[in-house]
Structures are given as structure tokens and as C-alpha cells.
C-alpha positions in Angstrom: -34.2 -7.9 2.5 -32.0 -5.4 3.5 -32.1 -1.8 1.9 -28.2 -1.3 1.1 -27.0 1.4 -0.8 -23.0 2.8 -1.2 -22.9 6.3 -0.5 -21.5 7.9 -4.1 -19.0 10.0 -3.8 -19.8 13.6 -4.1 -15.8 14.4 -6.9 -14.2 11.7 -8.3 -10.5 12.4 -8.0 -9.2 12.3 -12.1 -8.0 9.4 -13.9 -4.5 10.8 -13.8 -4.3 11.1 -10.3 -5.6 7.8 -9.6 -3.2 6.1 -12.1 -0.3 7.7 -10.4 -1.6 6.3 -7.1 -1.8 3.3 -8.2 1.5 3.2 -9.6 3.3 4.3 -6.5 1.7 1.6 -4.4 2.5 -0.9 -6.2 5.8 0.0 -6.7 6.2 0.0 -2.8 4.5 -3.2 -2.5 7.3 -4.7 -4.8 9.9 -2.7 -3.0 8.7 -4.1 0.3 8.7 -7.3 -1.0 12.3 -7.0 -2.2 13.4 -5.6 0.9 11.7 -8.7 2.4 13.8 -11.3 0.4 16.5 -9.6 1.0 16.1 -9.3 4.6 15.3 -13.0 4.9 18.4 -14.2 2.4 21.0 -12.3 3.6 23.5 -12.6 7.2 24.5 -9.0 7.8 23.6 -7.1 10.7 21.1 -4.9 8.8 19.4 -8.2 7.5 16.9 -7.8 10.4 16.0 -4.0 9.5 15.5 -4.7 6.0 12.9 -7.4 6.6 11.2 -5.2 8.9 11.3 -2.3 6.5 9.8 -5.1 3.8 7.0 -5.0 6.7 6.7 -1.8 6.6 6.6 -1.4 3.2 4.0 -3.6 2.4 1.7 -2.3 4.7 2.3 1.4 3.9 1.2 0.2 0.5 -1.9 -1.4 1.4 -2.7 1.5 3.8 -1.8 4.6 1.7 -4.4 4.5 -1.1 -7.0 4.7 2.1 -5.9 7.9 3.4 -9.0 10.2 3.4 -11.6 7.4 3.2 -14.3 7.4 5.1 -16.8 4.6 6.4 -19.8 4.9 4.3 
């Protein structure tokens, strides 16, 4: 057996803080999805900067909350 333990954290950020992370993320992951379905439905010549701003988006969303991680 292997002797694997997570390294705690030595301050938890507050709950507030958190929450409001939280929130924002998800409201760019729905954004970037919008932006996607947008980009994909529509025939103007921005359609292709949409969809890769709903790229974008999404994986700003994904990558934000792991600003300041660290491998443990």
C-alpha cells in the first residue's frame, strides 16, 4: 500500500469569496457556451470569432478557479 496523504492547506480562502468564484465561472462557462451557439447558428462574418470566443470562454472558466494552485 501506498502512503498518500493531500497536503492541507495552510488558510482556507472564506466562504464568501469562494461563492463569488464560483459564481463568476459559471457564469462564463454559460456565456461561452452562448457565444458558442451563437457562433455555430449564425452566417455573419463575426460568426467565426464568436465561436472562438465561446472557446475561449469556456476554457478561461475551467482554468480560472486554478490560478494560484499548486501541485501537492
Amino acid at each position: 500500500m501506498s502512503d498518500f496523504e493531500v497536503a492541507r492547506r495552510q488558510k482556507q480562502e472564506p466562504t464568501a469569496t469562494l461563492l463569488v468564484r464560483f459564481i463568476a465561472c459559471f457564469a462564463l462557462f454559460l456565456g461561452g457556451l452562448a457565444l458558442l451557439a451563437i457562433g455555430s447558428i449564425g452566417e455573419s462574418a463575426s460568426s467565426p470569432f464568436l465561436f472562438v470566443g465561446g472557446i475561449v470562454a469556456v476554457g478561461l472558466s475551467f482554468g480560472l478557479p486554478m490560478t494560484g494552485a499548486t501541485e501537492r
